[in-house]
N, C-alpha and C positions, 0 to 999 in steps of 0.2 A: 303150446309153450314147451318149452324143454329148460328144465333147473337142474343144479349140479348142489347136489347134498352133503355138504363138509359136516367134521363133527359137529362142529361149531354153528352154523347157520346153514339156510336155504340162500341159492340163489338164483333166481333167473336169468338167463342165458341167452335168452332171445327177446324180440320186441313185436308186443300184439300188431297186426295189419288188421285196426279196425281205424273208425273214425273218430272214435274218443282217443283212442293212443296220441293218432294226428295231430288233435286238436291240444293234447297235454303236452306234447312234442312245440307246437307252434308258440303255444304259453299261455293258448284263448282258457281253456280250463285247467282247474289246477287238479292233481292225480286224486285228494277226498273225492272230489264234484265229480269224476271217471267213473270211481268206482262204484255210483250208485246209480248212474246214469240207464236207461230205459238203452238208450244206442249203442251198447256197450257189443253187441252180434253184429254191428253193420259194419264187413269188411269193405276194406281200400284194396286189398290184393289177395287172390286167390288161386289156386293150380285150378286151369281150365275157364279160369272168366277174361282171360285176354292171351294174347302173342306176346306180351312184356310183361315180364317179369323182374322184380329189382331178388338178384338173389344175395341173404346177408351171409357170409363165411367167416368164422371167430375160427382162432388158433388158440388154445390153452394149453397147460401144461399141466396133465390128469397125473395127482399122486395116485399111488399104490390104496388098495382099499378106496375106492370111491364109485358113488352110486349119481344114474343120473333118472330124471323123469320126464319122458316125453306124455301129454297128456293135453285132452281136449279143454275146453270150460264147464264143458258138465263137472271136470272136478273143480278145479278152481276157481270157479264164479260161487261156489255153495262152500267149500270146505279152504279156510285159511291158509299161509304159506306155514306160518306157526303149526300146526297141526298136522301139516303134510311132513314135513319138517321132523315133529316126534315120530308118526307113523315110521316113516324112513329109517330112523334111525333107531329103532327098533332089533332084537337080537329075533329074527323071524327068517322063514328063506322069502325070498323072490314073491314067491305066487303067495307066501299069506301076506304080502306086506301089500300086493296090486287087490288081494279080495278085501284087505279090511279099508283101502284107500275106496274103492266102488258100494263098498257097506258105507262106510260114513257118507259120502254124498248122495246115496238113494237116499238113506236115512235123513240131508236136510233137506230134498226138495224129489228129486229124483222124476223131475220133469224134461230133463237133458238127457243128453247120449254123453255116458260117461265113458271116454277111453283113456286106456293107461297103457304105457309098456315102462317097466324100469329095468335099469341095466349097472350089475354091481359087477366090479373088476375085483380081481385079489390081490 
């Protein structure tokens, strides 16, 4: 996922390539019933599991002062968007703000590969 950290809220940016996205996409389930779901790992599209690829490209218009998050589900399936959200916007540099996002999600489950990169403009 990659989210875009305004003062104000988190937001995400991209859209999961699994089968419950899919299927909350389609309208079979509703996004509560997703987020608890057991299926929530089984992708629809992947770099290296086929020759087609659907690629999605956003144009935004990035103010001054803003922070973005690219990151696996080891953090986001364990630690809230709320949460990530305070983390981020935090008065921290860079790498304390990526070690205490990897500290909080060890800390709820820390059965995933947690990856982060964030990246703040001035």
């Amino acid at each position: 996922r990659i989210y875009f950290n305004k003062t104000s809220e988190i937001q995400q940016i991209t859209k999961d390539h699994t089968l419950v996205q899919a299927m909350v996409d389609e309208g079979t389930w509703k996004k509560m019933e997703a987020e608890s779901s057991k299926y929530s790992n089984v992708l629809v599209q992947a770099l290296g599991t086929s020759k087609h690829l659907t690629i999605e490209i956003k144009e935004m218009n990035i103010p001054q002062k803003c922070c973005f998050l690219l990151c696996s589900d080891g953090l986001t399936g364990k630690v809230s968007d709320e949460e990530i959200h305070k983390i981020l916007s935090e008065e921290k540099s860079v790498q304390e703000k990526v070690d205490v996002l990897i500290e909080r999600a060890l800390e709820l489950d820390g059965s995933d590969n947690v990856s982060i990169i964030v990246m703040e403009s001035e």
